[in-house]
N, C-alpha and C positions, 0 to 999 in steps of 0.2 A: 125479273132479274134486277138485285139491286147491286146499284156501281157505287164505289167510290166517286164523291164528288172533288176533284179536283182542278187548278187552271192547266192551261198548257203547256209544256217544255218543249226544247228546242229537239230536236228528232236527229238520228238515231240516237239510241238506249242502249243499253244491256237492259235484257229483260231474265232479270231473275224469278223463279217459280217462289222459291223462299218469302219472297215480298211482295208477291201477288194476292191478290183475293180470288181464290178458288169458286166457282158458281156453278153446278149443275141443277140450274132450273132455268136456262135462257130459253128462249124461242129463235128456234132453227132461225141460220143465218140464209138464206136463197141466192145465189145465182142465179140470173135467167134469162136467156138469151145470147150467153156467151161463143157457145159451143152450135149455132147454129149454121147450119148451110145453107146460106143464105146474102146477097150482099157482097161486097166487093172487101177483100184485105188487103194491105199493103204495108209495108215493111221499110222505113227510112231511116237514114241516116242522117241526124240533125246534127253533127256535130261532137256530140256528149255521148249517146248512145243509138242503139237497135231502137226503133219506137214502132208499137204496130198499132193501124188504126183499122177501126169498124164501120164503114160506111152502106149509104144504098140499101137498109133493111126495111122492113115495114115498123120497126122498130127498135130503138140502141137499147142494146144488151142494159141492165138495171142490176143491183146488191138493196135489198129488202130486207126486213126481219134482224135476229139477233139485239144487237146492243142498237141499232137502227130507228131513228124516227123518221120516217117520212121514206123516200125512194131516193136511189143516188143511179144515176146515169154512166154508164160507160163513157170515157172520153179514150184512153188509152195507156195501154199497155208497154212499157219500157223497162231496161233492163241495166243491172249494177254489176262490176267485176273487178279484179284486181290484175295485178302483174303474174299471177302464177295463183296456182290451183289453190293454197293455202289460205287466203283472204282475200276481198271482196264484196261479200254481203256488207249493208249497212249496219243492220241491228243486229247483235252479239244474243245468244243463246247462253245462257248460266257461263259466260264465257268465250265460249266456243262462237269461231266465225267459220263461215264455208264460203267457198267459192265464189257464188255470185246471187243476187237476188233478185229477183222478179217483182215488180209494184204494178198491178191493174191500179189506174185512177178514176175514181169517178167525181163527180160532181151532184150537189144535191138539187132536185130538181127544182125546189121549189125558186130557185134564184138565173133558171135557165139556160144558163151556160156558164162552164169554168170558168172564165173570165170576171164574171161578174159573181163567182161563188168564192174567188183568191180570198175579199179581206171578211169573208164572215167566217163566225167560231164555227157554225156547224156545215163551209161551207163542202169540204172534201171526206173522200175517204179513200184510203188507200189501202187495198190487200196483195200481203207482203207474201211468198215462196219461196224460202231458200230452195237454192242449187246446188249440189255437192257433186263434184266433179273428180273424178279418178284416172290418174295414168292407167290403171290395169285394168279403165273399165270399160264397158263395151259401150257403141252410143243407145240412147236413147229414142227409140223410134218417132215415139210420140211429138218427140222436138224437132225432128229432121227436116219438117218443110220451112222453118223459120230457118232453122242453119243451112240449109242450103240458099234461103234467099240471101244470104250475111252476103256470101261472094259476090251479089250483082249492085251491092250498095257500098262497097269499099270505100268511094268517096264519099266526103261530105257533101249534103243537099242530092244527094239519090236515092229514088225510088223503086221498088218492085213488087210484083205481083204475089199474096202468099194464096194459098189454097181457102174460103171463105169458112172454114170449119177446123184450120189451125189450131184453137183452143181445144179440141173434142179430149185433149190430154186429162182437162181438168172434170171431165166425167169419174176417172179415175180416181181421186181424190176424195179425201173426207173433209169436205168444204164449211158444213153445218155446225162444226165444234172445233173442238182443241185449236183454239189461236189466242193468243194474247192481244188485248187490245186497250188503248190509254188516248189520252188526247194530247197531238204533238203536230207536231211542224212539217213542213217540205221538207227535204233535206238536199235542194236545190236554192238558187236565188229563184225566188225574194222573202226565202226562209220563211214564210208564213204560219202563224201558228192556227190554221184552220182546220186541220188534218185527223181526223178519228182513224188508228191504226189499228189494224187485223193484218196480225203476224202469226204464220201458220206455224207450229211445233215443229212437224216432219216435213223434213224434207224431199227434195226427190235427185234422183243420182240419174248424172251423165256420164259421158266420157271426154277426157282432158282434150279431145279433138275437137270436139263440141264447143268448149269451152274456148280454145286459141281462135275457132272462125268471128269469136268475139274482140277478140284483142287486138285480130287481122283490121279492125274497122279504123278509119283516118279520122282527125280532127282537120279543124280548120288551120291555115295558116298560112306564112310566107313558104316555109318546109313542109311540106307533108308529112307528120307523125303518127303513129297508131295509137290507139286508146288503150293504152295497157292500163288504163286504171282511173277510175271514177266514182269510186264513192265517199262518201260523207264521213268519216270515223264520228264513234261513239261521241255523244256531247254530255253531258256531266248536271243532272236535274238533280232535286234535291232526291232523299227516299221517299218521300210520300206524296208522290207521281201519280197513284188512283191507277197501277197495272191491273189488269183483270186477266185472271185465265178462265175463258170457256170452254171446262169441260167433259159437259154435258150438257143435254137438251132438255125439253119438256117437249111434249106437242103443242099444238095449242087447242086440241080439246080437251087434255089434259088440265090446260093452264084453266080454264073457262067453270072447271068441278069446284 
């Protein structure tokens, strides 16, 4: 797979197809370990967002392959939204925003924990999911045991128990291609530009019920306020940003011919 070599910009994007470089010869991106039952989940309220973490396995979940050198570590799973079903997501599609977005984070292993992986280039990776949320639409099964835990965490600084196979949604999904991916920032303090992005194409559809048990969540403060909204808008990189769309694959026996 050859990428554009480019530095890093400040995150989120618009990610337009137009200005991408097209690649169908990567090597499958993996998941592995995400979706297992196994291990303790839980579900907090930091503040900012829903954040779900992965503990207690014989081993953290890992992102391998694809645009990938080396292994990157699960650290966790948090979530972006806005004031009403219409925006939300961080990174913009040819345009178009949805709902809300999903960042699994990981860290790369070779630098052993996220902390000490913040100030390197290659030290994170984040994979992106929009959410698309509908008044007329029905919920989504597969999300239900994280939105039901939203209600036992309403404050900030609490904790709840999720089911330890939570993620099994993301069996369903076509993980291995169609995402765009560039080298870009947090889009959190302390904006770091360490961050290799894999932003998935398709989205997945909830119901706007789904979507409000997010907005039910408190920040901190003197008042107690809900988080009606917490993301990053679009930041403004030049055009030749080094965007990649994957997709398509190769094997890799394929690749080896």
């Amino acid at each position: 797979m050859q990428r554009t070599v480019s530095r890093a910009v400040q995150s989120p994007v618009c990610l337009m197809q137009s200005q991408a470089q097209i690649v169908d010869d990567a090597a499958p991106l993996r998941f592995v370990g995400h979706w297992d039952d196994r291990g303790i989940a839980t579900l907090s309220n930091n503040g900012q967002s829903a954040v779900l973490k992965l503990t207690d396995r014989p081993y953290q979940p890992f992102l391998v392959g694809g645009p990938l050198t080396g292994v990157y570590v699960f650290d966790q799973l948090h979530f972006h939204w806005g004031p009403d079903d219409t925006v939300g997501c961080e990174h913009l599609l040819d345009g178009r925003a949805y709902s809300m977005e999903a960042h699994f984070v990981h860290y790369n292993a070779r630098y052993g924990s996220f902390d000490e992986a913040l100030d390197k280039e290659d030290g994170l990776v984040v994979a992106a999911i929009f959410i698309d949320a509908h008044n007329n639409g029905t919920d989504w099964i597969p999300l239900q045991p994280i939105v039901r835990a939203l209600g036992q965490i309403q404050h900030p600084g609490t904790t709840a128990s999720v089911p330890s196979d939570c993620l099994r949604w993301l069996t369903g999904l076509v993980l291995d291609r169609h995402y765009y991916t560039y080298h870009g920032s947090m889009t959190t303090s302390p904006y770091q530009e360490c961050v290799t992005w894999l932003v998935y194409s398709a989205p997945v559809f909830i119901s706007s019920h789904q979507a409000d048990a997010f907005r039910r969540l408190l920040r901190p403060g003197d008042r107690l306020a809900p988080i009606t909204s917490n993301f990053r808008p679009v930041q403004s990189p030049s055009n030749a940003f080094g965007l990649v769309f994957v997709r398509d694959t190769v094997s890799m026996l394929r690749s080896k011919l």
